[in-house]
N, C-alpha and C positions, 0 to 999 in steps of 0.2 A: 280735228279728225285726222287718223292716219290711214294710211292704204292698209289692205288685209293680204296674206298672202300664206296657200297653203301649201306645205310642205308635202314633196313628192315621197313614197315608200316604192320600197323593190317587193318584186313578186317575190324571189327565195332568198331564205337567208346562210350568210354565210356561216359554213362550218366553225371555220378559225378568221379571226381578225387579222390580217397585213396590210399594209403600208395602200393597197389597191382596191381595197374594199371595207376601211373604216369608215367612209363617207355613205358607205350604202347600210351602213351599220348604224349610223346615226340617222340616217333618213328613218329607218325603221322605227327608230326608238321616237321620232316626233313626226311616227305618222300621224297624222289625220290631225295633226296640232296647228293651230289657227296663230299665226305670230303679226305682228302690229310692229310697221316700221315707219318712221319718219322716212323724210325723203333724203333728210343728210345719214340716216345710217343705211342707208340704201346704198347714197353714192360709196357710202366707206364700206359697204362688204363687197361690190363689184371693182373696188382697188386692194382687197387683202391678200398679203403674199403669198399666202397658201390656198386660194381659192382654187385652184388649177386642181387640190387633190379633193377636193368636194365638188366635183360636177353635179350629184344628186342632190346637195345639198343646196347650193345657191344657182345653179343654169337653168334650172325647170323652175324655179318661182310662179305661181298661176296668179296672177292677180284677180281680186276678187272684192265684188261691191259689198259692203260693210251692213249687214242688218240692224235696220233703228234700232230694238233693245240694247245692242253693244252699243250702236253710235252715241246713245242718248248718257250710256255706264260711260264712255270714255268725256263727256266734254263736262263730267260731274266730276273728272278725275283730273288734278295735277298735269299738269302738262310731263311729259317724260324726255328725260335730256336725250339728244341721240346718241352721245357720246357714252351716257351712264348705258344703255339699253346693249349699243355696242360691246361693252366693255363686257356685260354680264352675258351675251350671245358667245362671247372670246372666251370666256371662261367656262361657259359649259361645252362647248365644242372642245376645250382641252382639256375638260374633265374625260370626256367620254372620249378623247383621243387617246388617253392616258388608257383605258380599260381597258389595254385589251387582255384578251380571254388565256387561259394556258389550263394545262391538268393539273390536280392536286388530289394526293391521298390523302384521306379523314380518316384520324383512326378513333375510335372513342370507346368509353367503358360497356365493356359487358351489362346487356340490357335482358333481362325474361320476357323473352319475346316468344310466341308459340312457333309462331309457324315462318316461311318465307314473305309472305306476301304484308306480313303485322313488320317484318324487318323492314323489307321494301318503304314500308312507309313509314317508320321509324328514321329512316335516311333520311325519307324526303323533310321529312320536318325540321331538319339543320339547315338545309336549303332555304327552306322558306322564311326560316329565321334570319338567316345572314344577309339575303339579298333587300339593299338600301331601299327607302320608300318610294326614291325618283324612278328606281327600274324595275320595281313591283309593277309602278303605276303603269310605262309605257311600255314593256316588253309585251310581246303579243305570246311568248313561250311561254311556260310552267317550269316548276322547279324540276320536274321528271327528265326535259330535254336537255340539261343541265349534268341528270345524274348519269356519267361514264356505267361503273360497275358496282353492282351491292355486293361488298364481299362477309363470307357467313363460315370459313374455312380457315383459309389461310390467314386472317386479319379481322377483325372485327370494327367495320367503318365503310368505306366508299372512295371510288375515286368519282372527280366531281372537275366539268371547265366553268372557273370561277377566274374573277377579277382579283386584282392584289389587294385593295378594299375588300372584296368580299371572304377570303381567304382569313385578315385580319379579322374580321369580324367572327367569324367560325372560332380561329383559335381562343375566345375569350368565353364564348359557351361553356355550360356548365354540360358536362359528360363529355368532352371534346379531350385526347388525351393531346392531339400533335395533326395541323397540315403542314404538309412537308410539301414542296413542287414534285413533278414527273422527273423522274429522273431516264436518263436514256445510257443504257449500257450495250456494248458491243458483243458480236459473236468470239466469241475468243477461239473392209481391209482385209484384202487376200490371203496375205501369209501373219498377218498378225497372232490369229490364234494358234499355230504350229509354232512362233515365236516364242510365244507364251507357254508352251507346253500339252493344250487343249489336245487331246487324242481319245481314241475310241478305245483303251485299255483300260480292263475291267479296274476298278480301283481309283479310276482318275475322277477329276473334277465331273466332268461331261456323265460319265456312267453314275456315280451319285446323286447328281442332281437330275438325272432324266432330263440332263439339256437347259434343264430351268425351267422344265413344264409346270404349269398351275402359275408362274409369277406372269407379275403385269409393269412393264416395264413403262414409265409415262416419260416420254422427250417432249422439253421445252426449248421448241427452235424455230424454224422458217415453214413446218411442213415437211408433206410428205409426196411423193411420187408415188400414186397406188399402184402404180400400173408398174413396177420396176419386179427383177424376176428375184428380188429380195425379201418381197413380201408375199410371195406364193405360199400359201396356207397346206398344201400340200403333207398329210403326216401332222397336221396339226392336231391338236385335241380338241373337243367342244371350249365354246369361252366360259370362261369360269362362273357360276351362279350370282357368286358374291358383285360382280361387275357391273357398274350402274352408270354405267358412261354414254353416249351416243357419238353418230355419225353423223355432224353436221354438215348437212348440204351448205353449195353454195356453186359459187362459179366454177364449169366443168367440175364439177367432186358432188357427187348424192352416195345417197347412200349404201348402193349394192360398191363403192367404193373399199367398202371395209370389208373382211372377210374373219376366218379364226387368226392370223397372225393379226393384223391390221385391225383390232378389233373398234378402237375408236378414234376421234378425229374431232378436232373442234379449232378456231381460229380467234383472237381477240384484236380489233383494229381500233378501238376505241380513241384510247392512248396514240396510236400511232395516227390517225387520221390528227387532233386537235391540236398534236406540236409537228403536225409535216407540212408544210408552205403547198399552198394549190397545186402551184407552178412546179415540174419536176426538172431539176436540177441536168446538167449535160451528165455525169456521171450516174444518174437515176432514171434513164429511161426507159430502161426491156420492163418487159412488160409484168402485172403483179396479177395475181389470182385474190379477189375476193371471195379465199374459199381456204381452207384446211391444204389446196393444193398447194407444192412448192414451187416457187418460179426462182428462185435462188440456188439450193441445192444443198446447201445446208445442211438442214435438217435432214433430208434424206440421206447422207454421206453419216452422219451420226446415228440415226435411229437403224441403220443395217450395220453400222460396227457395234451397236449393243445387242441385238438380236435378229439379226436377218439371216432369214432362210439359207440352207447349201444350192449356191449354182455354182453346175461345175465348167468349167473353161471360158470362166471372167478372167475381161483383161480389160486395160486402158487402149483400145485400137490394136490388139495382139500386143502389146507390152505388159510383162509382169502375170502372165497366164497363169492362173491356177483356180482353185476351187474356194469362191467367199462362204467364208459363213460370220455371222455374227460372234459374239461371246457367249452368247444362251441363245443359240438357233432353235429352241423349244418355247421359250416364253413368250408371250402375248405383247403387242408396241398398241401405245396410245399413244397419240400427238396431239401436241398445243403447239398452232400457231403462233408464238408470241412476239416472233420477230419479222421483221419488212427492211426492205435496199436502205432504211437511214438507221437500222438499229432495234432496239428493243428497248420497252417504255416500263418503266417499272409499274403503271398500272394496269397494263395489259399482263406483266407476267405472273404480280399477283390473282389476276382474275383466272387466266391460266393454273395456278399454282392450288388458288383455292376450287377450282371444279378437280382439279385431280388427287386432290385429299377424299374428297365425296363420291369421285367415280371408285377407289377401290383401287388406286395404283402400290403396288408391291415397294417398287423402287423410281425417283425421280430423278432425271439427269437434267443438267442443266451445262451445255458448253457455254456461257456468256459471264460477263461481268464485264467490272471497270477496275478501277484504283480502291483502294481499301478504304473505307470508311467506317465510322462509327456504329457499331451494331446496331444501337437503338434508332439509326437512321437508314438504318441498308433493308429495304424490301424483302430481298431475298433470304437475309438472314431471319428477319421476322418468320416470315411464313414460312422456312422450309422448321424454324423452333416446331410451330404448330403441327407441319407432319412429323417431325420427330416423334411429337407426342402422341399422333395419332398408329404411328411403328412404321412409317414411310422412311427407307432408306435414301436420302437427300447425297447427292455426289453431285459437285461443281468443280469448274476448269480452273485450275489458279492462276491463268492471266497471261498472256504472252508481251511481257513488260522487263523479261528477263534480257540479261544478269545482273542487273539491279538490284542492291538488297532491297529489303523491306517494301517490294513491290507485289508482295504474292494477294491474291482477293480472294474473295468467299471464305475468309478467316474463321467465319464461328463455329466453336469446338464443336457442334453438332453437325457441322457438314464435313461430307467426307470432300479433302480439298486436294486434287490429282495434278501433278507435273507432267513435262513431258520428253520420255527419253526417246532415242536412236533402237529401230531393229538393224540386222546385220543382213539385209538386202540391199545391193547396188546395183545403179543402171548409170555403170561408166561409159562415159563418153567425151574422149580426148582432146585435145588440141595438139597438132603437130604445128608446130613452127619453120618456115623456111629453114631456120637456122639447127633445125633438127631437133628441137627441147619441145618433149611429152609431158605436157601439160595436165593433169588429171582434173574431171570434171564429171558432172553429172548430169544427163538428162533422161526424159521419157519421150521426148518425140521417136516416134518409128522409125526405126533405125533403116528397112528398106528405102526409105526414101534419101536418105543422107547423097546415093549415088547418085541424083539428079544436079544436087547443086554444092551441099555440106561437104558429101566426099573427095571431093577435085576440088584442087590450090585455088584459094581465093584472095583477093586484094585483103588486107586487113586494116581496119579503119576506125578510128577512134576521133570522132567531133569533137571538142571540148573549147573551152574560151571565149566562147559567145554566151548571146543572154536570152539565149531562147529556151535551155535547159538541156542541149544537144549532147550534153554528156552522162545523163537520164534516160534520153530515147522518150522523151516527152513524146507528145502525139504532137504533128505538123510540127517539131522541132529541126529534122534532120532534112538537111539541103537534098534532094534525090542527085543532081551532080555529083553528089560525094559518094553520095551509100551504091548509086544503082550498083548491082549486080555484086557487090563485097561481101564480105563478114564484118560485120558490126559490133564495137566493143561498147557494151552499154553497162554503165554504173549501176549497183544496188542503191533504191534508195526513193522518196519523193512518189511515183507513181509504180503501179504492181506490176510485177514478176512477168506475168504475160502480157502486161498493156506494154511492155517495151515491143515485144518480140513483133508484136501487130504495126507500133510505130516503123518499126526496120521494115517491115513488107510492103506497108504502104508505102514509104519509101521508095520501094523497089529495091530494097534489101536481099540481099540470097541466105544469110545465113546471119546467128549470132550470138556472141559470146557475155554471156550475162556475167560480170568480174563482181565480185565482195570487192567490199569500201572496210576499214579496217573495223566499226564496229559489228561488222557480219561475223569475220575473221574467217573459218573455215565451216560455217552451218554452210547445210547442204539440200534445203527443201525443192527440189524437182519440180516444173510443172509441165502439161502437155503443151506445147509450146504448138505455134501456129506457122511457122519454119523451121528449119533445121539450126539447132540452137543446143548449148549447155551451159549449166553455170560451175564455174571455177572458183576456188579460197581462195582470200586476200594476198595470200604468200605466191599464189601463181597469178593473180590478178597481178601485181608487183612487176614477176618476171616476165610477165605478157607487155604489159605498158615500156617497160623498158627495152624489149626488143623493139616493140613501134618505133619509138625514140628514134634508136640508133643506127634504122636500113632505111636507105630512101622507098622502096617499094618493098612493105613487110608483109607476106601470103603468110596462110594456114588453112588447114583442113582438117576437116572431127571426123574422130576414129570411134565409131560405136562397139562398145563392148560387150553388147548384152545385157542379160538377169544376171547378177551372181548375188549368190546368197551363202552365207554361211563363210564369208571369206574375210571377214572382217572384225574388229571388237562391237560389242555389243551385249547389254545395254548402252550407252553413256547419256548425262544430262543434255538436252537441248537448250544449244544455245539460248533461245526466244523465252525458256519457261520460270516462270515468275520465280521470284526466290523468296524464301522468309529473312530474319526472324519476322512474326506477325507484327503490324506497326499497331495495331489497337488492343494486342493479345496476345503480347510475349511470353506468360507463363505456359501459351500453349505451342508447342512445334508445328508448322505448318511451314509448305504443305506437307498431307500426308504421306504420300507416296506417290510415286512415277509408274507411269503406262504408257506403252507408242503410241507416239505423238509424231510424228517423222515419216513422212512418204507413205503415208495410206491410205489404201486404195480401197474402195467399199462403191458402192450405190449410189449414182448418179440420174437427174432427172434426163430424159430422151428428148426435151425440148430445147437442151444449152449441149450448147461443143463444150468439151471435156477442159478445153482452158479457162472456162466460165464468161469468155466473150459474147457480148454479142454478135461481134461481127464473126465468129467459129460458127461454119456450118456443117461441119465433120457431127458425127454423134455417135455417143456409148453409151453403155449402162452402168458403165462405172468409172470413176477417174480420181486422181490423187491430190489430197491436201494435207497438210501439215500444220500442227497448233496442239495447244491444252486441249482445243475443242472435241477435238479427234484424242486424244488420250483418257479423257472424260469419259466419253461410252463405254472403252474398251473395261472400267472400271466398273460402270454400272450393270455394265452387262454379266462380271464377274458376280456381283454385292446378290444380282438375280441367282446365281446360281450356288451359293452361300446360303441366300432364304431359299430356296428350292429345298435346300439339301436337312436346313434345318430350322421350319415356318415360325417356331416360337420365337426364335433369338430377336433382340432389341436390337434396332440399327447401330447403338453403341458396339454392339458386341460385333456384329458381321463387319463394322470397319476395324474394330481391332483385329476380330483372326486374317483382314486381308495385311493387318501391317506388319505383327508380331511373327508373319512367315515370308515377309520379302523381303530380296537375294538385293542383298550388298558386295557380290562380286559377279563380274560377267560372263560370258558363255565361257571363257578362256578361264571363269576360277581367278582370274587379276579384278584387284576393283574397280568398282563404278569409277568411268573417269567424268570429270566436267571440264571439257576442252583438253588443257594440257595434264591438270594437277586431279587429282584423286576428289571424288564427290563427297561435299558434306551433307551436314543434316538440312541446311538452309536450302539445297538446290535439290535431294530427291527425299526428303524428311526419313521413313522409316527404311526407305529403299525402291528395290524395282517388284509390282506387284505380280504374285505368283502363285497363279489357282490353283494349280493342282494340292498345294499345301496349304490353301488359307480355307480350302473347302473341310481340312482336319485339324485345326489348329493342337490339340491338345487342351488350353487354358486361353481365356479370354476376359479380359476387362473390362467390364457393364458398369453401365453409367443408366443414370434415373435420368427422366428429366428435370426433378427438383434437385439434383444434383449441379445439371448445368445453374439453376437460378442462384444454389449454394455460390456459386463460382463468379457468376458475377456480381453478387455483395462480397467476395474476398476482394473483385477487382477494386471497389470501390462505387460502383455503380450505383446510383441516386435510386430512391425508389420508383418516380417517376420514370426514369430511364429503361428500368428493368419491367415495368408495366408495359411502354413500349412495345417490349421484344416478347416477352410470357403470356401481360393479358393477366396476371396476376398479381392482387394488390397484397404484398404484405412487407412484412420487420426484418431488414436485413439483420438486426441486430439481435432479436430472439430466433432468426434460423441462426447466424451462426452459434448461438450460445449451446443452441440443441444440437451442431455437429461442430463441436471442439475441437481442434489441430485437423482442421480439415483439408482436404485436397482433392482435385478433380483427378477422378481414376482413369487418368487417358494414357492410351499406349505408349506414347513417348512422355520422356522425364527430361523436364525443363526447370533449372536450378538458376538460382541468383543470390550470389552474396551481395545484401542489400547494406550502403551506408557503413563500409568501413568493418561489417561481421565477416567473421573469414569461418563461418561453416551454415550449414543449411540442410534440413529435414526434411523429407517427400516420404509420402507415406500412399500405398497402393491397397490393391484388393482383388486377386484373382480368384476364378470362377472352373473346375472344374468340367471342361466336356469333352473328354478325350476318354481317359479309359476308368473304371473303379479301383483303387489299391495303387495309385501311381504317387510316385517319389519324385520332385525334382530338386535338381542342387542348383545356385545363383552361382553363374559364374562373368566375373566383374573384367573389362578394360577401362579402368580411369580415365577420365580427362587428364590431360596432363596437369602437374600444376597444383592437382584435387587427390585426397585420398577419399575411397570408396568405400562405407562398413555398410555390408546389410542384413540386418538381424528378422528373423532367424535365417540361415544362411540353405536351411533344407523345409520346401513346403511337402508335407505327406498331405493327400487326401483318399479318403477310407472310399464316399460315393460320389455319383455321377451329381453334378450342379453344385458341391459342397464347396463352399469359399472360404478362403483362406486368404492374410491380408500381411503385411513386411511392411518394415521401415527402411532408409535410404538415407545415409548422414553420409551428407558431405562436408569436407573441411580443407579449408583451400590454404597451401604452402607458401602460394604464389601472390603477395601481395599487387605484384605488378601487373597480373592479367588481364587480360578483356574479355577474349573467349578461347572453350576449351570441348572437345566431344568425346564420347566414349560410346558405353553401351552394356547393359545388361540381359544376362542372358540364361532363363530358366529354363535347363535342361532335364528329361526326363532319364531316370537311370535304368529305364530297361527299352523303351523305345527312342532310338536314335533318331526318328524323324521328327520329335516332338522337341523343336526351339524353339523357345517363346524371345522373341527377340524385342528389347528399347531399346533404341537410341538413346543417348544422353546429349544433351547441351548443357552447358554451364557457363555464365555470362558475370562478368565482377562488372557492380552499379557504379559510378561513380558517383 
């Protein structure tokens, strides 16, 4: 006879499995389970080295007197070794230590399902399939607690928190195409539209499109601030019929939330709840809105630079005064929550992605990504395919991972993929040096306040050589002996832009000089700093450090310059923005085109100080950040006022007319620069984007969506693979045969002499919608290196939408190349505003 002893359970169960609650996870799973121990395996689990992380499981043992029927079943059985019973307790406690939980997309074949709720439980029955017999039998859950999102839009399949066993067992289902894990991708303006050319003259972009009235602009980000005076409805129009969206309540946000700009709102936590740890991390603690509201800021800096209402006399704390409007201050904003303080979960933004196919969104912006991956792996690429096809114009951030080649993301030729340049607004603010040398720099701290501590001689101070990160401005790095009352030279680098400027305060810091580290070089992203502060290029960072050096006691004081605008070159590439060629999709150019991205100022929530600290309790309603992500809107907000202007056109087509009319030289007529040297195709692809002309292009490039599936069976893509991403099962090899010497009709022309051939063929297809009776002539700049024939060399078209299609033979001189750009250029021979402009790239294979 052996002792009996039952096994304790928790009253709730946890979300996600950690290190602190897999023992209460197993309790559960053998609740009410009756286990029979000798007394020698008794003594050996009250000596096991890991008992200390199983309190639930071995501290509360209840001993308990044995009923005859068992007593009489056990003394007809085998005696049981203790050592064997042990060994087999060891092994399922490390089985089920081993499980733990995480998210996984399930994508699977197109099923004839009627309705949502026949879907619903079409899901659930892979669930019920996959999960093993032992955790059928003890979970006290259903496969439905299990099921994350049923997505029926964007993706045909589920996300699901499954076990890596259970996971395994899914992918071997039949209708099962791919689980793939969660993947987490990161987040990647006042004068901006006068920047751009945005004005109230008859003829412009703005007066054709009526603003972008009737579009529906859907941002995937953080949320929204309803309450911010960007989303005043004000002059709005009724919401559109076709609009099938809602106002998801939730924490602080219901629904009188939404209004006619703001028309919907909805949040996806799923994903981000099952891979976020309980415990929030020291860098994760202000507080989150379980609701569509933003507690980040994010999103709402975003969704008012694509369409946020005109308020007039925005500023960051009286810096940078003027009147915001969005890009299409007419169109209608929906938001999806889809990101939170650790990121954004690719099954949350699918679920996001697919309600805004079905709610009726016009155009979908997306600031986020990661590193480039493989299309039939990348979420986002999936589903924004599926709005393409549904005529959603899809616009993502290409990455702030620049100047790194082949770092650019959101590569696939159906998204519109935006960089990000410089406008030619500055808020100089100097460094004088004891020794007389005017330092140039940039900040947005309130220049009023400089005369308290900034503007009178200060000790100047630079920690460095210790190993607390004192050359950072780490937080609790900097000695307060050293710093009280100084200027503080603090590195770019390791911790942000403003958590330095907070470490100097705390300190007891007076002021401080944020110096570039040579991979900065001279980018100049501004933020509102929490003292009197500016940041300096590497080149004055240099002659700042070296002054220190060389005077026993080195002062300075900042010299605020104001707003100026209009005093500078502008466009140029920003430093931070992703660059091509594309690493999974070189035959295409990416990115697409460049929009500001650099010190922009837009719509901020009234619960965070403008430097996004918590510890900032200053507040605005607007403040400045710099990224793709902020370049992104100002794009989509444009693509709104493109389908405003003309609701039939194909999102191929509205990305072409924004590419084939941006300015590849800057406000000065000199070209695009990037840093020192002149801008290629890799750092702003067609150039810098430009509404008032992409709203008329003349001729435009239309692309099918079985054009894209053509394109990747040219790439070589599996059928498998290309199922993935389309959702369509067919013959790479009887579609190419039905479009022979084929090629994707994309605005930019990207050429490779492949394997030792020194010539190559592109062949296009332009679309008349500019005027009837119009003539244009090609007119060619070579790559170098390449001679350029393009037959026929004059497109005539007689009517409006009539297409007409050229060939493009290249033949390369230059046996020794690598790479080479040019650009072609269809011009009309009676209206002078109509260039249709490529780019060219041309790359020799080795």
């Amino acid at each position: 006879m052996c002792p009996l002893f039952l096994l304790p359970s928790s009253e709730t169960r946890p979300s996600a499995i950690t290190p602190t609650n897999r023992s209460r996870e197993i309790s559960q799973l053998l609740h009410g389970a009756v286990v029979c121990f000798h007394e020698e395996s008794l003594s050996a689990l009250t000596s096991f080295p890991s008992s200390s992380e199983m309190p639930h499981l071995f501290a509360s043992f209840k001993y308990l007197h044995a009923y005859p029927p068992l007593q009489q079943q056990q003394q007809q059985t085998p005696s049981m070794k203790p050592v064997a019973f042990f060994l087999f307790l060891l092994s399922f406690w490390r089985f089920v230590h081993g499980q733990s939980f995480r998210s996984y997309i399930v994508q699977l074949r197109p099923h004839d399902v009627a309705d949502a709720d026949s879907k619903l439980r079409w899901h659930l029955s892979f669930l019920e399939k996959a999960a093993p017999p032992l955790m059928e039998e003890l979970e006290d859950e259903g496969a439905s607690s299990r099921l994350l999102y049923s997505y029926h839009s964007a993706l045909e399949g589920f996300a699901a928190r499954l076990t890596e066993d259970e996971a395994a067992a899914l992918r071997v289902l039949p209708g099962v195409v791919s689980v793939r894990p969660d993947r987490r991708l990161e987040l990647h303006t006042t004068y901006s539209y006068k920047f751009l050319g945005l004005n109230f003259a008859g003829g412009g972009a703005w007066s054709r499109s009526r603003f972008g009235q009737g579009t529906i602009v859907g941002v995937l980000d953080t949320g929204v601030w309803p309450e911010s005076p960007s989303f005043r409805d004000h002059g709005m129009p009724p919401v559109p019929r076709r609009w099938r969206g809602v106002c998801q309540e939730g924490e602080e946000f219901n629904s009188s939330s939404c209004n006619r700009k703001l028309i919907g709102a909805r949040f996806y936590s799923k994903g981000h709840r099952i891979n976020y740890p309980e415990k929030s991390t020291p860098g994760v603690s202000m507080l989150e809105y379980v609701s569509p509201r933003d507690a980040h800021g994010h999103g709402t800096h975003t969704s008012s630079t694509a369409a946020g209402s005109a308020v007039p006399g925005a500023s960051v704390l009286g810096v940078g005064t003027g009147e915001a409007r969005g890009m299409a201050p007419g169109a209608h904003v929906a938001v999806y929550k889809v990101c939170w303080f650790n990121g954004c979960y690719s099954s949350d933004i699918l679920a996001g992605m697919d309600d805004a196919i079905r709610d009726g969104v016009d155009v979908l912006s997306l600031s986020l990504g990661g590193f480039p991956i493989p299309l039939f792996e990348d979420s986002i690429a999936i589903g924004s395919f599926r709005a393409t096809e549904r005529g959603v114009v899809v616009v993502c951030a290409a990455g702030n991972n620049g100047p790194v080649a082949n770092s650019v993301a959101n590569e696939a030729p159906w998204i519109t993929t935006v960089g990000a340049s410089t406008v030619d607004r500055r808020f100089p603010t100097f460094v004088r040096t004891g020794d007389g040398q005017l330092l140039y720099g940039e900040s947005m701290y309130p220049g009023n306040h400089f005369s308290k501590n900034g503007g009178r001689l200060l000790e100047l101070v630079y920690v460095n050589g210790g190993q607390k990160g004192a050359e950072f401005c780490l937080k609790g790095s900097l000695p307060k002996a050293s710093v009280a009352g100084k200027m503080v030279v603090c590195d770019r680098g390791v911790n942000g832009r403003a958590e330095k400027g907070e470490a100097v305060r705390e300190a007891g810091g007076a002021a401080m000089v944020l110096a570039n580290s040579e991979i900065n070089q001279q980018e100049d992203s501004v933020d509102v700093h929490v003292l009197p502060a500016t940041l300096i290029g590497y080149e004055e960072s240099t002659i700042l450090k070296s002054y220190i050096n060389s005077t026993i006691r080195p002062v300075a004081k900042l010299l605020y310059g104001g707003t100026r605008i209009r005093r500078s070159r502008a466009p140029a590439v920003a430093l931070f923005s992703s660059r091509g060629p594309s690493l999974t999709n070189p035959a295409v150019l990416k990115p697409d085109l460049i929009a500001p991205g650099v010190n922009i100022i837009a719509a901020w929530p009234s619960n965070i100080g403008p430097s996004g600290l918590q510890e900032d309790q200053r507040r605005s309603n607007f403040t400045v950040l710099s990224g793709t992500s902020m370049a992104c809107p100002h794009v989509s907000g444009i693509a709104a006022l493109v389908r405003a202007a003309h609701p039939s056109w194909s999102p191929a087509a509205v990305r072409s007319a924004m590419m084939t009319t941006a300015d590849v030289a800057d406000h000065l007529g000199k070209p695009i620069m990037d840093g020192d040297e002149r801008a290629g195709v890799f750092a702003m692809g067609a150039g810098h984007v430009n509404p008032s002309r992409a709203i008329d292009p003349g001729l435009v490039y239309d692309i099918s969506p079985e054009d894209y599936i053509a394109h990747l069976c040219s790439l070589g893509y599996d059928q498998g693979e290309i199922y993935s991403i389309t959702h369509r099962n067919l013959s790479c090899s009887k579609l190419l045969h039905a479009r022979q010497l084929f090629d994707l009709n994309y605005p930019s022309i990207s050429a490779t002499f492949k394997h030792g051939r020194s010539w190559a063929v592109i062949r296009r297809t332009l679309t008349n919608v500019g005027l009837p009776g119009s003539r244009y002539t090609a007119q060619v700049t070579a790559p170098a290196g390449v001679v350029v024939r393009v037959a026929p060399r004059v497109l005539t078209f007689g009517e409006m939408n009539e297409r007409r299609s050229f060939t493009v033979l290249f033949e390369s001189t230059n046996e020794q190349g690598n790479f080479a750009e040019g650009q072609l250029i269809w011009a009309h021979s009676g209206e002078a505003k109509y260039r249709v402009r490529s780019p060219i790239s041309v790359t020799w294979a080795s």
